[in-house]
DODO-519844 format. One record per atom (N, C-alpha, C, CB): x, y, z. Coordinates in steps of 0.02 Angstrom, whole numbers, plus 50000, padded with zeros to 5 digits. Glycine has a CB too. Layout:
N
XYZ/...
end
This chain:
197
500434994050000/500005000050000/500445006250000/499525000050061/500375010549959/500745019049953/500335023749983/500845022349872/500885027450061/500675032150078/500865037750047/500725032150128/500335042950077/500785050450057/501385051050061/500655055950092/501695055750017/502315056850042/502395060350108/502635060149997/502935061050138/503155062050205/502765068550227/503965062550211/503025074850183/502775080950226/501675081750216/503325089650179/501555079150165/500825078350164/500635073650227/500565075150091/500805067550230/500865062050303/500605067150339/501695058550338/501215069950374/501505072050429/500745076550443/502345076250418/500545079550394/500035084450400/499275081050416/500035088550330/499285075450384/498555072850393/498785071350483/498265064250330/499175067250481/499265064950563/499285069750624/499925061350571/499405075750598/499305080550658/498435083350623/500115088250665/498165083150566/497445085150577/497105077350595/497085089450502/497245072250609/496825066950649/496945070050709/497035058950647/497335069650724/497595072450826/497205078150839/498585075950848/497115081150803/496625090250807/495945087850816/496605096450719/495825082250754/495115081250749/494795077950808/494975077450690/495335072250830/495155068650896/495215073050957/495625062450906/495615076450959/495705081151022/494975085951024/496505086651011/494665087750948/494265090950971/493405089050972/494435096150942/493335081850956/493085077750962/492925071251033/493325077050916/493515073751066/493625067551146/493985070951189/494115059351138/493925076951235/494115078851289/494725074651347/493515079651311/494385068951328/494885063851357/495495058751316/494425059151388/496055060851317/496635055351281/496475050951276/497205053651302/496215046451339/496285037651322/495725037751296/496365031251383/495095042251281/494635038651234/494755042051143/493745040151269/495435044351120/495625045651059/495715039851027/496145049551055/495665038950974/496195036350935/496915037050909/496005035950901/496755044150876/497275046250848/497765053350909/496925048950768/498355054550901/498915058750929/499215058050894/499225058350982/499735065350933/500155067550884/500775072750932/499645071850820/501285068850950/501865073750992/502365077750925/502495067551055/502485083250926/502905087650897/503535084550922/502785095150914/503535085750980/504225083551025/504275077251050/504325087451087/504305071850999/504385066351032/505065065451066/504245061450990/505415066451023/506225064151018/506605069551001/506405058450964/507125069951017/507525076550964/507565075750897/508305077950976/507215080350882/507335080450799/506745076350767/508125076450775/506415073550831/505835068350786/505115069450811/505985059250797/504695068450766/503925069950776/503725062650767/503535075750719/502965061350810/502815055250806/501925057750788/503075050250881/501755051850763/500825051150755/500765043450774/500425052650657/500135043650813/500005037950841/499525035550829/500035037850892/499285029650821/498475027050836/498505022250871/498015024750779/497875021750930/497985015650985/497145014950976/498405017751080/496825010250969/496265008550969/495795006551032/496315004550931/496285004251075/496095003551144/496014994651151/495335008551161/496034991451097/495894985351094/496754981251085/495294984451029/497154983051080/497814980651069/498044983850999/497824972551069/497504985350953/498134987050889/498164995450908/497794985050782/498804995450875/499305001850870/499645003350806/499875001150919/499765009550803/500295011650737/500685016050762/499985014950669/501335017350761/501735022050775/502205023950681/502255018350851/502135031550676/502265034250646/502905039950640/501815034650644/503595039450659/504145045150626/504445047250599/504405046750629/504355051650601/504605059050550/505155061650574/504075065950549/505615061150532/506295063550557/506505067450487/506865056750586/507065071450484/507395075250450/507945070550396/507715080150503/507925061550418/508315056850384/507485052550365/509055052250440/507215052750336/506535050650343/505975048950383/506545047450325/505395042850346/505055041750388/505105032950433/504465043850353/504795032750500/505005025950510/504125022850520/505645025050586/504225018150524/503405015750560/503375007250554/502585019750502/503045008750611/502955000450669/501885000950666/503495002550807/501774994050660/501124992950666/501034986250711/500824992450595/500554985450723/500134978650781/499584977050781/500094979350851/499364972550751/498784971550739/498514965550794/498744970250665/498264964050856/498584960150915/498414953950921/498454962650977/497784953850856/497494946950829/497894943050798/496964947350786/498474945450774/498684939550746/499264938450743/498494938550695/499924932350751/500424930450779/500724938850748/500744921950756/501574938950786/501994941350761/502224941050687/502314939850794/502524947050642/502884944850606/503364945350623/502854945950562/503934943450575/504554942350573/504914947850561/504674938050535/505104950150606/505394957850619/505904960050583/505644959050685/506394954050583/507104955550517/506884957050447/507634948050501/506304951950450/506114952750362/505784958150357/505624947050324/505414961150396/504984966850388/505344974350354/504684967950462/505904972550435/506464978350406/507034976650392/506634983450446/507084972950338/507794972550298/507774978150228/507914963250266/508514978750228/508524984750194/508314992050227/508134983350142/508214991850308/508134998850324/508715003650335/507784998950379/508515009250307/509145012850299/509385015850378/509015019550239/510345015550358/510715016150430/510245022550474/511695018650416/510355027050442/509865035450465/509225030350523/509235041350355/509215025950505/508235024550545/508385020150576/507445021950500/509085016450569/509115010150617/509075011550704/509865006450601/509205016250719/509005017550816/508265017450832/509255026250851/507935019150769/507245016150779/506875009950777/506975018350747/507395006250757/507105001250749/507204997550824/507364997950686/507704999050861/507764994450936/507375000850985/508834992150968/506995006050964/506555009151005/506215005851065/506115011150968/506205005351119/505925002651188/505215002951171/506125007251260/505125009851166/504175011151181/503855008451115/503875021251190/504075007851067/503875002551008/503674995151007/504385002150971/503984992151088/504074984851081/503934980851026/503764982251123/504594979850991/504634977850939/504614971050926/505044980250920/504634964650983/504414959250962/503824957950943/504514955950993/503174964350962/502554963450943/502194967250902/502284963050986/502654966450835/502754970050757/502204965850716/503654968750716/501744968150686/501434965850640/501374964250569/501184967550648/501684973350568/502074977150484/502214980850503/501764979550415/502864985150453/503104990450473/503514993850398/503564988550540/503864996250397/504154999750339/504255007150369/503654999550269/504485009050311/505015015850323/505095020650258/505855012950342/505155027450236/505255030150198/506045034550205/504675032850193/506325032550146/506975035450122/506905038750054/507535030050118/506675036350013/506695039549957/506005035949910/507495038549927/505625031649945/504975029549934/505035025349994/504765026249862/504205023649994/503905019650021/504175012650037/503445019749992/504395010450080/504525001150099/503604999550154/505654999650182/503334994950127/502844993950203/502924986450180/501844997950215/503074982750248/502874973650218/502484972550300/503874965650196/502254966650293/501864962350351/501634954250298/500944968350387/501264951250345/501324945950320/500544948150274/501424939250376/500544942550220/500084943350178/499154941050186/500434940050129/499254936950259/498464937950292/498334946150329/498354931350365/498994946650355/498834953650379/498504960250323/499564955950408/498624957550280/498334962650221/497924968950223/497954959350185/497264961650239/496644969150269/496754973150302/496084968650306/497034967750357/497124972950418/497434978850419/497434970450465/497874978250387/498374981950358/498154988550341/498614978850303/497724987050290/497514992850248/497064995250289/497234991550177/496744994850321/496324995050391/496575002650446/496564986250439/497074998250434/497425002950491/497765010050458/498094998050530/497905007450385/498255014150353/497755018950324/498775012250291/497215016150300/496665020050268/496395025850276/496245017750272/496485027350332/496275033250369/496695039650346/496365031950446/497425035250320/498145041650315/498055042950239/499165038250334/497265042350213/497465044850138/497195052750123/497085039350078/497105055650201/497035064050194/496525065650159/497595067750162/495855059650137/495295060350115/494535062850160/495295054550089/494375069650174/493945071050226/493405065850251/493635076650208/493055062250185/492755057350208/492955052850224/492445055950184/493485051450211/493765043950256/493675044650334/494695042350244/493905051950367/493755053250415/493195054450445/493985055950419/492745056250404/491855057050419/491845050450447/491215058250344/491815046350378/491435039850417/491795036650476/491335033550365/492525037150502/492765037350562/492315040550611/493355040250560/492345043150610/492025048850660/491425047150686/491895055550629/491005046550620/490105044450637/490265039450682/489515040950566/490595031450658/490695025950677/490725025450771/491335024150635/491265030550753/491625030150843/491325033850876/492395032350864/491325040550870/491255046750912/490405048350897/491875053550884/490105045250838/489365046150845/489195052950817/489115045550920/489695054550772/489665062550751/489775064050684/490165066750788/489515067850661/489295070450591/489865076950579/488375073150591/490385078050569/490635081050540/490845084350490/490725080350548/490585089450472/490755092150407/491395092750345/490655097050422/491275090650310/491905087250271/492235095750252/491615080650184/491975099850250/492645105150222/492945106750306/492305114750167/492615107450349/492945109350440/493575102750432/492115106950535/493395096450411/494025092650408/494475094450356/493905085850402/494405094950302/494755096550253/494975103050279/494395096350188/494955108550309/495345114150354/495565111750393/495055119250385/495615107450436/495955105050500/496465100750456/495415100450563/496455098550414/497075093750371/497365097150353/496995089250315/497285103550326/497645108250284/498005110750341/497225113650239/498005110050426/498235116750454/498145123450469/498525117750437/497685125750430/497345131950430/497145130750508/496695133050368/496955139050526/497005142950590/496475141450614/497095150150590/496325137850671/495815135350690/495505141550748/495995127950715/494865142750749/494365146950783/493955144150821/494015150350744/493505147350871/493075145050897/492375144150854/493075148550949/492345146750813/491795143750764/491925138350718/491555148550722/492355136250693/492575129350673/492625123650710/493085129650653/492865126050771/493005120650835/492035118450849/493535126150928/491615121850838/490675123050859/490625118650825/490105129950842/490815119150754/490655115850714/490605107450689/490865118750691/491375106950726/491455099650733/491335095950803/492125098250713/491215101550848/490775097750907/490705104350950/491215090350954/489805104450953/489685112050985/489745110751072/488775115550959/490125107051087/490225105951158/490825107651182/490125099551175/491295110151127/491975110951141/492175118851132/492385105951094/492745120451182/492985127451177/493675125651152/492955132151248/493935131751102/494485132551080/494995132751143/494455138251036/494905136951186/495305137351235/495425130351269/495055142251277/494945126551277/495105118951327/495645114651277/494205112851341/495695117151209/496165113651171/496915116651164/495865113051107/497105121251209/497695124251205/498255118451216/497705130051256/498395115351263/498775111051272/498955104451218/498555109551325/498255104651196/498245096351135/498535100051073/497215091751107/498175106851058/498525110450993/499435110250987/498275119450998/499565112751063/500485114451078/500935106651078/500625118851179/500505101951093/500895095951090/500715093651029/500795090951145/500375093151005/500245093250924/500565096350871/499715095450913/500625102350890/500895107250855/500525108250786/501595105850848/500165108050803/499615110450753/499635118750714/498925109850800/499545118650642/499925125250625/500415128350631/499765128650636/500995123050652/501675125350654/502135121550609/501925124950722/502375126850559/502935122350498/503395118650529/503435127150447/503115111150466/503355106150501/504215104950478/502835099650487/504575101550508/505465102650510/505645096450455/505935100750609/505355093350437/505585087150388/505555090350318/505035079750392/
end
């Protein structure tokens, strides 16, 4: 499966984190995040479902890296997944908070796309990436699904783009929420701030 390229990525994954932040008051009931400052020099996007699968997503200035888990089904084979990953990304690959014996698929961007997992994992696969194709409705029907909410596809399509978010846009995608209660999720997000990759 072909994702965006890196700096488009980078952008949908901090407007999921916006959209969820301004959609779920509470972290552990998100899906999607998004730290600016994960690491030095590195930005991360996350998805945790709450059920065991996960995706971890970074963005670094030597490319992109990314680890997936899908928790249904055995391990893959972690060497094969990432063979051929370039030296620049190899400290990511023995990452702690990744726990990497419980790799599903994973791949990395250097100069295109690498993603492998095993070939039942497929769906799942695409499952989990589908969401990163920066298509507003892909995110609608997210949204309805989980959060029970009808969101307007151009308020997402502005929140993907980065554009300057207001308290009438924020109404819009959920009239229960104040711009201000999102100060903290925006700054760790970094939402509307040019991104360094």
């Amino acid at each position: 499966m072909e994702l965006l390229p890196p700096a488009k990525l980078e952008r949908v994954m901090r407007g999921l984190a916006t959209l969820d932040a301004i959609l779920s008051d509470d972290w552990e009931f998100r899906y999607y995040s998004f730290n600016t400052k994960w690491g030095r020099g590195q930005r991360m996007g996350s998805m945790r479902d709450g059920c065991g699968d996960e995706l971890f997503v970074v963005f670094t200035k030597n490319g992109v890296f990314l680890k997936g888990l899908a928790h249904e089904y055995p391990p893959g084979d972690v060497d094969a997944i990432y063979d051929g990953l370039p030296a620049k990304l190899k400290a990511l690959r023995s990452e702690p908070s990744f726990s990497m014996d419980d790799t599903s698929y994973g791949g990395w961007f250097d100069t295109a796309w690498t993603i492998r997992g095993a070939k039942k994992l497929g769906r799942v696969m695409r499952h989990h990436l589908a969401i990163l194709d920066g298509q507003a409705k892909t995110y609608r029907k997210y949204a309805a699904s989980y959060f029970n909410a009808t969101v307007p596809l151009d308020a997402i399509e502005h929140v993907y783009a980065g554009k300057r978010l207001d308290q009438a846009l924020v109404a819009r995608i959920d009239p229960d929420r104040q711009l201000a209660d999102l100060k903290l999720d925006l700054a760790e997000i970094g939402y509307g701030k040019k991104q360094n990759a």
